[in-house]
NUVEXGU-88577 format. One record per residue (C-alpha): residue number from 1; residue in three letters; x negated, y, z. Coordinates in Angstrom, 1 decimal, padded with zeros to 4 digits. Each point is the difference from the previous one (the first is absolute). Layout:
N
n = NUM&res = Ala&c1 = X&c2 = Y&c3 = Z
...
//
This chain:
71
n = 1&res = Unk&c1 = 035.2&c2 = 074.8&c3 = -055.9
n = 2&res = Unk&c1 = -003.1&c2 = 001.8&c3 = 001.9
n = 3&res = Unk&c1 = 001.5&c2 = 003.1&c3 = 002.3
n = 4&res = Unk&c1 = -003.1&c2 = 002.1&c3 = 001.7
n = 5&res = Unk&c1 = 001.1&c2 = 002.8&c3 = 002.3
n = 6&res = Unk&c1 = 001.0&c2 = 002.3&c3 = -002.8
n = 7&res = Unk&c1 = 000.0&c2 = -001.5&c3 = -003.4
n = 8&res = Unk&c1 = 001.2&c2 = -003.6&c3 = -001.4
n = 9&res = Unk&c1 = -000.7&c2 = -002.4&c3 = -002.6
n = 10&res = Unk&c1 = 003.2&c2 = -002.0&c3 = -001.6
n = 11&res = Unk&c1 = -000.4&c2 = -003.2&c3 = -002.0
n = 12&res = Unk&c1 = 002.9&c2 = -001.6&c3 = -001.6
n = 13&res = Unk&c1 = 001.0&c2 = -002.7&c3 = -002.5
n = 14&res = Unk&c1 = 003.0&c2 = 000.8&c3 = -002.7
n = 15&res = Unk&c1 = 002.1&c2 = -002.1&c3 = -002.6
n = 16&res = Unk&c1 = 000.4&c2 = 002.6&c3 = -002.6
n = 17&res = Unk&c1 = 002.7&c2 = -000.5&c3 = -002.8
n = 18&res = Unk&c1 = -001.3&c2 = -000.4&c3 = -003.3
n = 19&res = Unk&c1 = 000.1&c2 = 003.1&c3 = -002.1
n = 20&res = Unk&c1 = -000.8&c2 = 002.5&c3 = 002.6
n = 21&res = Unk&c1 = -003.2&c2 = 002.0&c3 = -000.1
n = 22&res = Unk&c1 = -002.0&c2 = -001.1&c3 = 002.9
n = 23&res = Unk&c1 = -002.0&c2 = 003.2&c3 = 000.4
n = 24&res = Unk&c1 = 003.4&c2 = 001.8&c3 = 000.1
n = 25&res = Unk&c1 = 001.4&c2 = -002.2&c3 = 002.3
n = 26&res = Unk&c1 = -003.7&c2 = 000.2&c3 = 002.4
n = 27&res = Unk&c1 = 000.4&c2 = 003.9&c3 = 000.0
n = 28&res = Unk&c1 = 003.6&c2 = -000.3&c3 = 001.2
n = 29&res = Unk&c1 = -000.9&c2 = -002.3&c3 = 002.8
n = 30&res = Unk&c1 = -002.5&c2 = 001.7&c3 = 001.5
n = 31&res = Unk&c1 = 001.8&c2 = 003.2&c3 = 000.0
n = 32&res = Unk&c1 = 002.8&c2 = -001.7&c3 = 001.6
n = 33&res = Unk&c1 = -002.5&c2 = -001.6&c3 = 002.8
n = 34&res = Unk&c1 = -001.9&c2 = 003.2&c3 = 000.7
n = 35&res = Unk&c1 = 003.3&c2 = 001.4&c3 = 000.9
n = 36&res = Unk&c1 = 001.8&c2 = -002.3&c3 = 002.2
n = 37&res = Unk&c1 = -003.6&c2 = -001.4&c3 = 001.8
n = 38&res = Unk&c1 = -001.1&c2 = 004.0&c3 = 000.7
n = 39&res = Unk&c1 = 004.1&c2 = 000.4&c3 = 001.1
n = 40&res = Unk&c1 = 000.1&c2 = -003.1&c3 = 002.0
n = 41&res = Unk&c1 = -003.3&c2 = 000.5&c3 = 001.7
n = 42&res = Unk&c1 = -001.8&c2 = 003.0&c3 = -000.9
n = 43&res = Unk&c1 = -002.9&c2 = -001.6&c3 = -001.8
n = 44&res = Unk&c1 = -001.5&c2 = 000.7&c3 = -003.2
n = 45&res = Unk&c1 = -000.2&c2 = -002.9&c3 = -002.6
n = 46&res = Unk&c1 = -003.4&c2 = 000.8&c3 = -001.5
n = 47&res = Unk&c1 = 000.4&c2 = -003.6&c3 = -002.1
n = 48&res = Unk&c1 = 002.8&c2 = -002.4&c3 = -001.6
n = 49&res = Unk&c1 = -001.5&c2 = -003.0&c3 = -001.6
n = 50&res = Unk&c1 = 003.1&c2 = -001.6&c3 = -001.7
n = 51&res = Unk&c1 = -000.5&c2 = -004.2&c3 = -001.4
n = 52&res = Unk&c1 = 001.9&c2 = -000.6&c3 = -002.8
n = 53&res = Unk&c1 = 001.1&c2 = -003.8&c3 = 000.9
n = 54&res = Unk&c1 = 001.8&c2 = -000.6&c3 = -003.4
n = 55&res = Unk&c1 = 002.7&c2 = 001.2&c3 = -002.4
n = 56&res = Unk&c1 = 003.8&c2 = -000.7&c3 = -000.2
n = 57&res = Unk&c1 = 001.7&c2 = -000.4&c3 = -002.9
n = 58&res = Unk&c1 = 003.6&c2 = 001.2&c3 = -000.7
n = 59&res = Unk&c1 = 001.7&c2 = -003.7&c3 = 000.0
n = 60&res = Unk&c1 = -001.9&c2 = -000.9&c3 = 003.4
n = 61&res = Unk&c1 = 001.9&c2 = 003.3&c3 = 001.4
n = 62&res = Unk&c1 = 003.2&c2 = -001.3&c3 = -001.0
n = 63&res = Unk&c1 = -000.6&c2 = -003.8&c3 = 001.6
n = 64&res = Unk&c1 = -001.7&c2 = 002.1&c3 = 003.1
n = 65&res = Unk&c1 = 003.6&c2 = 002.4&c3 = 000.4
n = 66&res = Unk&c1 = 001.9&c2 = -003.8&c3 = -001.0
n = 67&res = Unk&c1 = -001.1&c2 = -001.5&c3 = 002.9
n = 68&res = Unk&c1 = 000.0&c2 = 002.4&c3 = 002.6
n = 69&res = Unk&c1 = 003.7&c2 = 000.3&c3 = -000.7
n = 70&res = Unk&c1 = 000.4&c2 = -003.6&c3 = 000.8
n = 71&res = Unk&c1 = -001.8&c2 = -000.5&c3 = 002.4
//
């Protein structure tokens, strides 16, 4: 994240789950970030560079949900 005196720059790294349309799922986000960065601090997010780190597939979702009940 780069914050100047009146603007900011967010970077950030996702999982998404396979299936889901990407560019949907980038307009969403930054929506959602321009809104609760300029609410939380009054600064404008002029960028949002979102990484995606890789892709889950319905079965890992279930083992992922699996073993946070147990642990």
């Amino acid at each position: 994240m780069e914050v100047g005196s009146e603007e900011v720059a967010v970077d950030l790294k996702v999982i998404l789950q396979y299936g889901k349309s990407a560019p949907k799922i980038y307009e969403n986000v930054v929506k959602e970030i321009q809104k609760a960065v300029y609410n939380m601090t009054g600064l404008k997010v002029v960028e949002v560079n979102m990484t995606v780190e890789g892709v889950q597939l319905a079965k890992e979702e279930q083992e992922d949900k699996t073993e946070e009940r147990v642990k």
